[in-house]
N, C-alpha and C positions, 0 to 999 in steps of 0.2 A: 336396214333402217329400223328406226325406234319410232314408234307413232305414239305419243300420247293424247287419249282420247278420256271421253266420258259418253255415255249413250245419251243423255239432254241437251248436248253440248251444239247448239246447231251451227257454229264455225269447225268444228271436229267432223261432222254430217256431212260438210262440204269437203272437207278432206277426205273423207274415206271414199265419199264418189269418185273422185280423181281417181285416188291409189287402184280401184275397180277399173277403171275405166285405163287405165296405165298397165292394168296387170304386174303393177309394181311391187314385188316380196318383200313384206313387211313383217314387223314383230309391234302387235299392240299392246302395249301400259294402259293400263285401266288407272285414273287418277279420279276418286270420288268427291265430285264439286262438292255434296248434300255433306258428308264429311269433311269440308273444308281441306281436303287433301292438298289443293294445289298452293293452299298458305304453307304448308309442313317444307322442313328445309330440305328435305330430299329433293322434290321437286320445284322448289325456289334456285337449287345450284342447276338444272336444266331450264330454264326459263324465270328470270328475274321478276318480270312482268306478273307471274304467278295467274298467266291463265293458258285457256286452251284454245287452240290447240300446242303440239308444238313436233318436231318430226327432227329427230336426232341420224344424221346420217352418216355411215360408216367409219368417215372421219372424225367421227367426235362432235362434228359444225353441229350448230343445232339453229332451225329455222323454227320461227315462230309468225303469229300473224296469216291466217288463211288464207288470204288472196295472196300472199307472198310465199308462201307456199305452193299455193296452184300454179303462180310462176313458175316457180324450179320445178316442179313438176315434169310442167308443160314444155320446158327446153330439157329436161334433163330425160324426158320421155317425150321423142316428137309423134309417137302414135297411138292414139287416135287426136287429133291435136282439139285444145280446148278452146282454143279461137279461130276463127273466119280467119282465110289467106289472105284477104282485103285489106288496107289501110283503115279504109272506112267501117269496114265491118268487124274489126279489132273496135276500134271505137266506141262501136255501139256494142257491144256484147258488155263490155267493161265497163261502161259507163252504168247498161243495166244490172249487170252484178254487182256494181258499189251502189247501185241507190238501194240495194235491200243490207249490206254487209257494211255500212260507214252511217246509211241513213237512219234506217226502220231499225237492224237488229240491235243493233249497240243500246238503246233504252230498254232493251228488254231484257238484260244479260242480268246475272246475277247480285253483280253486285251494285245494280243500279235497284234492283229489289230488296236488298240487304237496307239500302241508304232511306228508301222511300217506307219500310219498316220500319226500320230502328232511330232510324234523324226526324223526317219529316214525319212517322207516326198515322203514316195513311190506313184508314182500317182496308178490311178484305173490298169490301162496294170500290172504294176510291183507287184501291191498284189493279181490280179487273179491268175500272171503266180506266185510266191508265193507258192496260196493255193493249185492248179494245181499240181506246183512240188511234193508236202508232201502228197496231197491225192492218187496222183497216185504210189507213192514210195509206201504205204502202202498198197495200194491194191495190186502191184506188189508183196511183200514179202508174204502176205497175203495166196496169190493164187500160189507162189510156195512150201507154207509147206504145204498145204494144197491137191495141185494135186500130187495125187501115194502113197499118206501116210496109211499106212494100217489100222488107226484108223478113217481114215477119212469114215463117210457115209452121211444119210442121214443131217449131221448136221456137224459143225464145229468138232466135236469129237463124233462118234458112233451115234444112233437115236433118240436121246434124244436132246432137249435144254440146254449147259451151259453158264456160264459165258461169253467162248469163243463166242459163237451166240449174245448173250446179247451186247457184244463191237462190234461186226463186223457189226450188222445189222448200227448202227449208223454210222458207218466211210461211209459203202455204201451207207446211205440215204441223206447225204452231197456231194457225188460222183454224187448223181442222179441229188441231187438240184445245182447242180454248173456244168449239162451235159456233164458231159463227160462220155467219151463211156466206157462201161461194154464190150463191145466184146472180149476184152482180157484176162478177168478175170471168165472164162464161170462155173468153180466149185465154184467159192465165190458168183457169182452169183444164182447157183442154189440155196444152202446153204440160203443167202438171202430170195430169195424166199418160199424158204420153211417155214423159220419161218417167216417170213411176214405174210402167210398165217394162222398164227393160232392167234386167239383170243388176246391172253396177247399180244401179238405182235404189234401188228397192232392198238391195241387201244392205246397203247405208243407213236404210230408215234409223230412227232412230229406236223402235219398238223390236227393231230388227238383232240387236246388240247382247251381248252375252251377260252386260251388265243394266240391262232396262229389268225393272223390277220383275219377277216371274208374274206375278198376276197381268202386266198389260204386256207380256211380250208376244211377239208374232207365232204361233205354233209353226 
């Protein structure tokens, strides 16, 4: 398989956790959003849509779109599996991974900062407060289905890793890198934490990546 990724990319962040956590052998493409790469036609004939991520599989298929991708993943590698065996608890895992991946990320992606630049002319003040507003909206909704829910434990849903940890970890690590305070959000934070701390996680970060600039990258 072909992964195409970018190390800012937090829909790529969520695939490389997967791929970790699949132990699924990969070959990563570095495509550079900052150089407008994924406009260039080489990678316009891998994915029309012209963004990231996208996961080109031995047959040529090429999957695009994160969460649809975490799908085939998740059937095309049933272990460690990225949902509850529950009806209900499939549900809620996915329900909380699209309210950070359909809700909160999509206003912050690039070319929604491109538009809020170049069209609407927002200076640097008005697209912090912006990304501000929509990170912290999410973290707030986030951290209220989240605190007193009975399925809630040591992870976004029961003690395991799903899809839901997979989306969250990234909303937070954007929260981190744009400072603003966690103190209100003290169960998504722990949550966080928790899977930060294990292997697939952590080596996803985004500062973790071969192409995150040398000066912020993880020694």
């Amino acid at each position: 398989m072909k992964f195409y990724s970018f190390w800012r990319s937090l829909a790529s962040f969520r695939v490389r956790i997967a791929l970790n956590l699949k132990n699924a052998a990969h070959e990563v493409v570095l495509v550079d959003i900052d150089h407008n790469e994924q406009r260039g036609a080489d990678y316009a004939k891998v994915n029309p849509q012209m963004a990231l991520p996208a996961l080109e599989l031995d047959d040529g298929t090429v999957l695009f779109q994160s969460i649809a991708i975490l799908d085939y993943l998740d059937e095309a590698f049933p272990a460690p599996p990225l949902l509850p065996a529950d009806i209900k608890g499939r549900a809620r895992a996915r329900a909380l991974a699209l309210m950070v991946a359909c809700e909160g990320h999509p206003l912050l992606v690039p070319r929604v900062r491109q538009y809020l630049n170049d069209v609407v002319k927002l200076d640097r003040n008005a697209q912090a407060a912006w990304r501000k507003h929509w990170i912290v909206e999410t973290l707030t909704t986030l951290e209220a289905q989240l605190g007193g829910h009975r399925d809630t434990g040591r992870f976004c849903h029961g003690d395991a890793p799903t899809m839901a940890d997979i989306c969250m970890v990234g909303h937070v690590s954007i929260a981190v890198m744009q400072d603003i305070d966690l103190t209100p959000y003290p169960i998504t934070t722990r949550i966080f934490e928790t899977a930060m701390a294990l292997p697939a996680f952590a080596q996803a970060h985004p500062l973790a990546q071969p192409d995150a600039p040398e000066a912020m990258r993880r020694k």
